[in-house]
C-alpha positions in Angstrom: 105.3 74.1 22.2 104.8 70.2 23.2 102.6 68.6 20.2 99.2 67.3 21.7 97.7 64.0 19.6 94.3 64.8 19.8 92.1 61.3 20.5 89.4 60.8 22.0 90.6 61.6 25.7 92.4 65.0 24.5 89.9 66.3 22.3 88.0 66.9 25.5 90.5 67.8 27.6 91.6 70.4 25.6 88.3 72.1 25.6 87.5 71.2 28.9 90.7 73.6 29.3 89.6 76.6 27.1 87.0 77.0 29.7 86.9 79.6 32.6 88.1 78.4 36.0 89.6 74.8 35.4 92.9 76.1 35.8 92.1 75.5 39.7 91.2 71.9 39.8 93.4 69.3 41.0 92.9 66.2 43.3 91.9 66.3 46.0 90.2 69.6 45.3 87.3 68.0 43.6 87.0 64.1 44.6 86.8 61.0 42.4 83.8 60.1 40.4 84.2 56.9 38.2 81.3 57.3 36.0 83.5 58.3 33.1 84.8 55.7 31.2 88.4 54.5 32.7 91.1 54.9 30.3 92.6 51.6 29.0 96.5 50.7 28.7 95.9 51.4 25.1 94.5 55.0 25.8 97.4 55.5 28.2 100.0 54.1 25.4 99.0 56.0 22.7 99.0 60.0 24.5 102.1 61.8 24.4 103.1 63.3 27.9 100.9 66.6 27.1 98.1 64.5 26.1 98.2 62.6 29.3 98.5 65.8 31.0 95.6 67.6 29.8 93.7 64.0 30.2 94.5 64.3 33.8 93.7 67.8 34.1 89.9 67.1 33.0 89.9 63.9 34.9 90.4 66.3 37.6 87.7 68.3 36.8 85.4 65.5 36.3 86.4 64.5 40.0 87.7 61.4 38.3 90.7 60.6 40.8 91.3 57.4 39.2 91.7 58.3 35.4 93.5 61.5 36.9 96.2 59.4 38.9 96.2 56.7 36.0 97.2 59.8 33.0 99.2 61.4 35.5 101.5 58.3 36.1 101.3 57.8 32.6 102.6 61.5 31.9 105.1 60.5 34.9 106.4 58.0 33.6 107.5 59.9 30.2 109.0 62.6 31.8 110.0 61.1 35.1 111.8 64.7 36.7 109.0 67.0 36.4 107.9 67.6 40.3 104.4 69.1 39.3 103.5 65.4 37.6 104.7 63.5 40.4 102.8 65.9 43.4 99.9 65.4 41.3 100.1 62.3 40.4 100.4 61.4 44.3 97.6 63.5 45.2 95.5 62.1 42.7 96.5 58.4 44.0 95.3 59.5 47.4 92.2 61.1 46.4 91.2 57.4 44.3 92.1 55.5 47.8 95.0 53.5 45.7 97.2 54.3 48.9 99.8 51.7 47.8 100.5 53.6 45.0 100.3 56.7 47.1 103.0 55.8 49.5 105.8 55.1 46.4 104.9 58.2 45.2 105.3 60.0 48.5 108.6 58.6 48.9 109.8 60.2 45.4 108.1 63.3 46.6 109.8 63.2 50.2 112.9 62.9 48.5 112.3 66.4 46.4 110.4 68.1 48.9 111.2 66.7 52.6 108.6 69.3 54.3 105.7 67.8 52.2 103.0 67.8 54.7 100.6 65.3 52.9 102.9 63.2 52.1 104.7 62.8 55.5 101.0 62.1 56.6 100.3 58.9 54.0 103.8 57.5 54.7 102.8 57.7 58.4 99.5 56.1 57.8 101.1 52.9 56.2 104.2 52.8 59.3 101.1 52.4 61.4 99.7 49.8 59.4 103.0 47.8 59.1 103.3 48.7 62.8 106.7 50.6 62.3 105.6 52.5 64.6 108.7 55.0 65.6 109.0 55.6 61.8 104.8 56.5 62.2 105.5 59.2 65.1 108.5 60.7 62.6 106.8 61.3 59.6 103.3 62.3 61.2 104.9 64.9 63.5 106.0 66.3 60.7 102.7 66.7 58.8 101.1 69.2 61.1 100.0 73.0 60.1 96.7 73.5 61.3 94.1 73.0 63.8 92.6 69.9 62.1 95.8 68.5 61.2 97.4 69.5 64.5 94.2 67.0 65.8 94.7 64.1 63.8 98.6 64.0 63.6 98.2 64.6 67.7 95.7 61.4 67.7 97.9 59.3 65.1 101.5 59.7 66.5 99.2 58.7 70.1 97.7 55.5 68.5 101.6 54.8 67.1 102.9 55.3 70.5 100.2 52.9 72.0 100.8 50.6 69.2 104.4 50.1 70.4 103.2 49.3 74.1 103.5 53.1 75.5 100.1 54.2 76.3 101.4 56.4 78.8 102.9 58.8 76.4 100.4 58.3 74.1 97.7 59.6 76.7 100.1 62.4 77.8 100.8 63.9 74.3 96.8 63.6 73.5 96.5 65.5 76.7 99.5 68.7 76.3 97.6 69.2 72.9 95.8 72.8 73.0 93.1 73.5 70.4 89.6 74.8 69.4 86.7 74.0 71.8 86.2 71.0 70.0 88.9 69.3 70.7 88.4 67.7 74.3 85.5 65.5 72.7 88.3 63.8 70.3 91.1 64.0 72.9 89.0 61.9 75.9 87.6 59.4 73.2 90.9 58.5 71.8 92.6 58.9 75.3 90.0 56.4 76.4 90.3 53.9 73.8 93.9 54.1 74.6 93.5 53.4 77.9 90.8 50.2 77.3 93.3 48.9 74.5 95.9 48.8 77.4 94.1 47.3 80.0 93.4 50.2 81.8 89.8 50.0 82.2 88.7 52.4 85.5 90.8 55.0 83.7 89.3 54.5 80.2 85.8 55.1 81.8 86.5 58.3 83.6 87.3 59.5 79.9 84.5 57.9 78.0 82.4 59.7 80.9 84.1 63.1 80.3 83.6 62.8 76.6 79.8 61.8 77.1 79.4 64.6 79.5 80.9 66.8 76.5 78.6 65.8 74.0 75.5 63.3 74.4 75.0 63.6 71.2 77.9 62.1 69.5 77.5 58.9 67.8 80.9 56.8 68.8 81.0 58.5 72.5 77.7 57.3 73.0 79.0 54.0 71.6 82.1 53.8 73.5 80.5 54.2 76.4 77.9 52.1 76.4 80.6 49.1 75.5 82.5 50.3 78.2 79.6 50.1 80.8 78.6 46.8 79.4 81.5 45.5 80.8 82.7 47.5 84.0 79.3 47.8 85.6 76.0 47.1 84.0 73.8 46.1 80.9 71.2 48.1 82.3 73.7 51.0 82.5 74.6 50.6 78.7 70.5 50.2 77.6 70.2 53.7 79.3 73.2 55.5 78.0 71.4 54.1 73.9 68.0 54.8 74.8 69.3 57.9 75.7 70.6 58.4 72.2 67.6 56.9 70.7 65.3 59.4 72.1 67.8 62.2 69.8 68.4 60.4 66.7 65.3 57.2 66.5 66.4 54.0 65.2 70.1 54.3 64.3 71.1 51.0 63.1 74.3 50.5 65.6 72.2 51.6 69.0 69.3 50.0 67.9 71.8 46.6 67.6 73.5 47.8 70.8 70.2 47.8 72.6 69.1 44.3 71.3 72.7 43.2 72.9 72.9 45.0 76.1 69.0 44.2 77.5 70.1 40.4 76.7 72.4 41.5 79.4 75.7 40.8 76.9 79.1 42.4 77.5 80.2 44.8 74.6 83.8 44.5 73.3 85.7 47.8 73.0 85.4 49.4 69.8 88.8 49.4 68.9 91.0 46.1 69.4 94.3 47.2 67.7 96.8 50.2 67.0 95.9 50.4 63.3 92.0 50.3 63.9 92.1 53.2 66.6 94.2 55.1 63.9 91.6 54.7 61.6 89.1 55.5 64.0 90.8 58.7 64.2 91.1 59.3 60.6 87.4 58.3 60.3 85.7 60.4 62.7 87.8 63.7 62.0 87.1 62.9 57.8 83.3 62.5 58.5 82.9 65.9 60.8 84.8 67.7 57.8 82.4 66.2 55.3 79.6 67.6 57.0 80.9 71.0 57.3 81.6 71.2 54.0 85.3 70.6 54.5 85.0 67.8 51.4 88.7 68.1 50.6 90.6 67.1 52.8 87.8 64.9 54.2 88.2 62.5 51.5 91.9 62.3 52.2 91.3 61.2 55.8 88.5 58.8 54.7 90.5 57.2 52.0 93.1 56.9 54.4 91.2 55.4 57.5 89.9 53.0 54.8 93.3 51.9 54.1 93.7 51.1 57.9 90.3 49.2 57.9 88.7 48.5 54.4 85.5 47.6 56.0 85.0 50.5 58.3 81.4 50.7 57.8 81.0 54.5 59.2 83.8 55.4 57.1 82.4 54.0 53.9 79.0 55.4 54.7 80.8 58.7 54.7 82.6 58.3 52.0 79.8 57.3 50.2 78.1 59.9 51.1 80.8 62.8 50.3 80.2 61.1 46.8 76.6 62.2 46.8 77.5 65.7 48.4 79.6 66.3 45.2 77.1 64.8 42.7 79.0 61.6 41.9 76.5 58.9 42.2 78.4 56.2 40.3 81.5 56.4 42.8 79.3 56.2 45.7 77.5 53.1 44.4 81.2 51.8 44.2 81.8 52.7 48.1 78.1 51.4 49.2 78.9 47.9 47.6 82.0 47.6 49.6 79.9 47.8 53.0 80.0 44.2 54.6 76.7 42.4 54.3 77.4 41.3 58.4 77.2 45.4 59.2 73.9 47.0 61.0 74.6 49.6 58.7 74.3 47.7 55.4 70.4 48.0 55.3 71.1 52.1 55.1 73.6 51.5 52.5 71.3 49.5 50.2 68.6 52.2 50.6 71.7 54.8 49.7 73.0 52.5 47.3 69.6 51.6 45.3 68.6 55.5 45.2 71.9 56.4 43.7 71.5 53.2 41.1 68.4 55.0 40.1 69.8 58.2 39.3 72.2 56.4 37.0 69.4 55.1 35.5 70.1 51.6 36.6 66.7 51.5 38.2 65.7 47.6 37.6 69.0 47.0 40.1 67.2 49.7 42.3 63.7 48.4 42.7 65.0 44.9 43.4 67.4 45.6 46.1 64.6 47.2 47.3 62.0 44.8 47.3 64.8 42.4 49.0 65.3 44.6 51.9 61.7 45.1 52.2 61.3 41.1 52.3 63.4 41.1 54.9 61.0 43.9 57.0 57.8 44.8 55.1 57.2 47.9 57.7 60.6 49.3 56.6 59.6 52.5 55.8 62.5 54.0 55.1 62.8 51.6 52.0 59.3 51.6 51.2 59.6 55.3 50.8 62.3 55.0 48.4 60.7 52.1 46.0 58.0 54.3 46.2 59.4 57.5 45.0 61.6 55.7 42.7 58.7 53.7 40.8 56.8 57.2 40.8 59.9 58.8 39.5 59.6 56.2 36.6 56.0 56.2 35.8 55.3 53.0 37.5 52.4 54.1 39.2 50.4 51.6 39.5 53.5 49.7 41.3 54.1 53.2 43.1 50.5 52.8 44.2 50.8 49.7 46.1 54.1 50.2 47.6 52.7 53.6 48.7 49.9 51.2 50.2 52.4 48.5 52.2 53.8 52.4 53.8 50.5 53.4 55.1 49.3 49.9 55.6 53.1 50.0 58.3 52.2 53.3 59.7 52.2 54.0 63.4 48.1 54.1 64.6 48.3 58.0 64.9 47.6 61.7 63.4 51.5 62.5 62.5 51.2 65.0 60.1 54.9 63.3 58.6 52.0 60.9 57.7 50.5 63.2 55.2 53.6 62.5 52.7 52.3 59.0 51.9 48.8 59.8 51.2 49.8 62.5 48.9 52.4 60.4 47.0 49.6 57.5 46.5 46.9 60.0 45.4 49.7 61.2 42.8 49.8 57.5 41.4 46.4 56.9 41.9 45.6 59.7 39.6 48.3 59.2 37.4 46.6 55.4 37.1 43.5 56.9 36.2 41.6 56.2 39.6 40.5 59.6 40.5 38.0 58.9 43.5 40.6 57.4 45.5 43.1 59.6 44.6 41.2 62.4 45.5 40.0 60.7 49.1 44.0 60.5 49.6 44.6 64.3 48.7 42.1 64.9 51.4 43.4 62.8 53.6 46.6 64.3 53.5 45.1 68.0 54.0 43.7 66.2 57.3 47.2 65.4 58.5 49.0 68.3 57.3 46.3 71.7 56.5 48.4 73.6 54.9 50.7 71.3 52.9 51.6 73.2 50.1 52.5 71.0 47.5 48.5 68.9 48.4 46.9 72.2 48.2 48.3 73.1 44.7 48.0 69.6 43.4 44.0 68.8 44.8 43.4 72.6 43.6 44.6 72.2 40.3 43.0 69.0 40.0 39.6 70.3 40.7 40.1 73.2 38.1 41.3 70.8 35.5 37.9 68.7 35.6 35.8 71.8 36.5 34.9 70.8 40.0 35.1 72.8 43.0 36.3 76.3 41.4 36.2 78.2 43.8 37.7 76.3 46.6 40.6 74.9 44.4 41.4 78.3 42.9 41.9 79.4 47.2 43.9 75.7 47.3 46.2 77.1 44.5 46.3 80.7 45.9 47.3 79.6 49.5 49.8 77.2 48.1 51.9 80.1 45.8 51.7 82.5 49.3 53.5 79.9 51.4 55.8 79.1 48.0 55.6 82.4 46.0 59.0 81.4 44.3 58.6 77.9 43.2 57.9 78.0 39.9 55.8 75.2 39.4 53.1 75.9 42.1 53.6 79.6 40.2 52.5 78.0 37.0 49.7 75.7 38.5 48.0 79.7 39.3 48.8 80.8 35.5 47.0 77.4 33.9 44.3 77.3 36.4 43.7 80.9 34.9 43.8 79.4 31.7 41.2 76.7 32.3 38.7 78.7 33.3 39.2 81.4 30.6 41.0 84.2 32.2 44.0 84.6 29.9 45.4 87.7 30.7 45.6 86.3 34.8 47.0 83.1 33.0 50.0 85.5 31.7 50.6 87.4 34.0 51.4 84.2 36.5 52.9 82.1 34.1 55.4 84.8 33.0 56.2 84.8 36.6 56.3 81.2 36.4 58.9 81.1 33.3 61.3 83.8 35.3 61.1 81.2 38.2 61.7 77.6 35.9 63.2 78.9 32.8 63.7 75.7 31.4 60.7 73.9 32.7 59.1 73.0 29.1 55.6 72.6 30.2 55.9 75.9 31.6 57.1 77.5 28.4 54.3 75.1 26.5 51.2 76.6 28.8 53.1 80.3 28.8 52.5 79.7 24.4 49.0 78.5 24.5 48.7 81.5 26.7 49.7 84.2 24.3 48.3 82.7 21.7 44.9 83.1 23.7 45.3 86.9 23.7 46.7 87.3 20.2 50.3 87.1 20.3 50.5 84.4 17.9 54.4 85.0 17.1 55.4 85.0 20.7 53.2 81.8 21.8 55.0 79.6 18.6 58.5 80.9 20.3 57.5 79.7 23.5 56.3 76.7 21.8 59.4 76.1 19.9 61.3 76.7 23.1 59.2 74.0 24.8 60.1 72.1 22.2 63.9 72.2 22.3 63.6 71.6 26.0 63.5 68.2 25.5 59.5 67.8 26.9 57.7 64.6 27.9 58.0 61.9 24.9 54.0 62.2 24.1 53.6 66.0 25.0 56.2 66.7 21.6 54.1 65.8 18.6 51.3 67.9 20.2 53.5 71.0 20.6 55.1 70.8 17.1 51.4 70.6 16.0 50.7 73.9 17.7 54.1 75.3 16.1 52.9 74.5 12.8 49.1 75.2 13.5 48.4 77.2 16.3 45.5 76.2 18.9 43.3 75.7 15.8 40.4 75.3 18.6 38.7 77.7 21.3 38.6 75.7 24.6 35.4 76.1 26.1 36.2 77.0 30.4 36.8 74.5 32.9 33.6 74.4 34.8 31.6 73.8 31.0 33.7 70.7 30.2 33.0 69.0 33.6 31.0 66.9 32.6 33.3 65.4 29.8 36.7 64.7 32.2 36.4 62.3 35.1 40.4 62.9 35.7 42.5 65.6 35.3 44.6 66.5 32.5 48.3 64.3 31.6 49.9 68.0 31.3 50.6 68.2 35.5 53.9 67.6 37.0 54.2 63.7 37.8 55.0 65.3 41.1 52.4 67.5 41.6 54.2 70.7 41.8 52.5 72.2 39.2 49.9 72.8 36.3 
């Protein structure tokens, strides 16, 4: 049995390996997340080639492609015959978008394993970027095995072919290719960027027209043919073909900037003006339907691949970025969204992306003031006022949240959109939260007037009302018709159980916030209202275990001293109901959700 030195990488990787189901991930399987710490030479130097091993193996697991590759190649480099080390080691490579590294290590696997279909695929990739392009056709005809990878080898071997001045047979192999229904929207765009790319204009547009025909919808067609009528007959024909488009998906960055261009009556270059960058165009746009479908995989391979081709491809670093999110790897997107060239349409979206996913890594300073810098640049952006907004709410910031809230509404379109209703409820939230009930409350209403039966308004006006002792009948309906439209969401659940509670019925209080506690086990308010509710009806040792639980929970930092109190002494008082104390509250109590989904 190899000896493993335990340090600080192997101690976890060890026990990342006692647990169930790790024995399955591997790179690409689960994608690349850098948040973890990236192992130094002196980490790497100081594993044996087990230790680098199991390192990798929980890099994997982490979706940390880079530490993986880096302890694999470490662990290679040890024992420099072991084939399972080197496959991984090049997957892993691949997966962290080091393709230069990728391609040596695909040559040592080619030369073990000839029929390796990934491999054949990345040494294709870089042919066509060194524009060796017979070499390209080789290897990539020899990475096929599927529908997908039927498609994209099909597209790449086409785009070698045209690199090397045949568009002919590039067009004719694209078009002896038989697949899923899918596939004539890919075949006519590539065939047509072919075509443009060789001169061949009328025939390019009979293409782009086919594929537009196919699918209206699609965001590149659209493009593609827009640039293509731009030219070969109108700007008017282009504005229609994006306003078109507009009317589907509203204010998309690259058609709004396309419409800008083409009613100033400018011709539109093709979208592709090379081999390589209609290979990556290939590799983008089949990576980027996969990552939507849930195809993350093999996605990321085809992204990281089409961003070795074109390191700037905006669409294919939005995409990438976003598999990132889809997999819960904030930091890594961050990483991808900074790479996103500030001369892009598309880099306003990736600030908005890249300052929410800041904020979840608790970065939020560099969040709010990317922010406030695209805002600058367009106070009635709503998209990012939304965002500054939730994040400074998300923080506590509410009087900030209150008047970025404000600049939203203040940008509003002069109508009764209920999507309105979300900006009024989020100011009331901090206008409460700030201590300015009146106006908060005129928001809630507001809000109800946009949008009746809003669930989350309806449980967060009707609790409010309880809480102060106002309106008691009407909120208690609020709270009521808010848990039938969301009768498992535990924290509308457990706004019914501590309205209860305020106005002394503690047995209803129980009964809904045990419901409440099955739905948000872990909520600690939740447990800490379920305890004061027991202890209400005389189960005095079950409310200090609900309390303790609330308490190990990790709760809010000024809601702990008071629950260790009760622990130690019990609700030493007997609250008098909510309608008596009305007169005494003029907001309502710190215990509700900062979000207002519950009591």
């Amino acid at each position: 049995m190899l000896s493993i030195r335990c340090n600080r990488w192997t101690a976890v990787a060890v026990a990342a390996l006692l647990l169930p189901g790790t024995v399955l991930a591997q790179t690409p399987d689960h994608p690349a997340d850098n948040s973890a710490k990236f192992p130094s030479s002196v980490d790497l130097k100081s594993l044996t080639t087990s230790g680098s091993y199991l390192a990798a193996r929980h890099a994997s697991v982490e979706r940390d492609a880079a530490s993986a590759a880096a302890f694999y190649r470490s662990a290679l480099r040890s024992d420099p015959k072991n084939n399972e080390l080197l496959d991984r080691a090049f997957i892993s490579s691949v997966a962290d978008g080091d393709i230069d590294e990728a391609v040596k290590l695909a040559e040592r696997v080619l030369a073990v394993d000839k029929a390796n279909r990934i491999a054949r695929l990345v040494v294709g990739v870089q042919d066509i970027k060194q524009k060796k392009y017979a070499a390209a056709q080789t290897n990539i005809n020899q990475s096929v095995r599927g529908p997908i990878t039927d498609l994209v080898a099909t597209l790449l071997s086409a785009w070698a072919a045209a690199g090397a001045g045949d568009a002919k047979t590039a067009v004719a192999n694209i078009d002896k290719l038989t697949g899923p229904e899918w596939y004539p929207l890919f075949k006519d765009l590539h065939a047509g960027m072919i075509l443009e790319l060789a001169g061949k204009e009328k025939d390019a547009g009979t293409r782009f027209e086919r594929a537009y025909k196919l699918d209206d919808s699609m965001l590149r067609i659209t493009e593609a043919y827009a640039h293509w009528l731009s030219r070969n007959k109108d700007a008017a024909a282009a504005t229609a073909i994006y306003e078109a488009f507009d009317k589907k998906l509203a204010r998309h960055p690259l058609v709004q900037e396309g419409l800008r261009e083409t009613k100033a009556g400018k011709k539109l270059p093709s979208l592709v003006d090379s081999a390589q960058a209609g290979a990556a165009e290939a590799l983008y746009g089949i990576g980027a339907t996969l990552s939507r479908r849930g195809g993350e995989d093999l996605a990321l391979v085809y992204l990281q691949l089409a961003l070795h081709l074109q390191p700037n491809h905006p669409l294919a670093l939005l995409s990438l970025a976003d598999l990132y999110e889809t997999v819960k790897k904030p930091q890594m997107a961050i990483k991808v969204y900074e790479r996103v060239p500030a001369s892009s349409p598309l880099k306003r979206n990736a600030q908005i992306q890249l300052a929410t996913d800041l904020d979840s890594a608790d970065r939020s300073d560099e969040a709010i003031k990317i922010l406030k810098d695209v805002i600058s640049q367009d106070p009635k952006d709503l998209e990012a006022i939304m965002a500054l907004g939730n994040i400074e709410r998300g923080r506590k910031k509410f009087a900030d949240c209150g008047k970025t809230y404000s600049l939203g509404i203040d940008a509003l379109p002069a109508n009764n959109d209920k999507a309105n209703s979300v900006y009024y409820y989020y100011r009331g939230i901090c206008l409460e939260r700030s201590k300015q009930w009146p106006k908060a409350e005129a928001d809630m209403r507001k809000a109800l007037e946009l949008q009746a039966d809003q669930p989350h308004v309806l449980n967060y006006l009707g609790y409010s009302w309880i809480d102060q002792g106002v309106n008691l009948d009407e909120g208690m309906k609020m709270i009521k018709r808010a848990v039938e439209q969301r009768p498992d969401d535990g924290y509308i659940v457990d706004s019914l159980g501590w309205a209860y509670y305020r106005i002394g019925n503690y047995e209803e209080a129980v009964k809904n916030l045990e419901r409440a506690i099955d739905l948000k086990p872990e909520d600690p308010t939740i447990n800490d209202h379920l305890g004061d509710a027991y202890w209400r009806i005389g189960r005095k040792l079950e409310a200090k275990f609900q309390w303790a639980h609330a308490r190990d929970l990790k709760p809010e930092a000024e809601e702990l001293p008071k629950i260790e109190a009760k622990i130690q002494n019990g609700l030493t008082d007997e609250p008098a109901p909510a309608a008596a104390s009305a007169d005494t509250k003029d907001t309502p109590s710190d215990a509700k959700k900062d979000d207002g989904k519950g009591g």
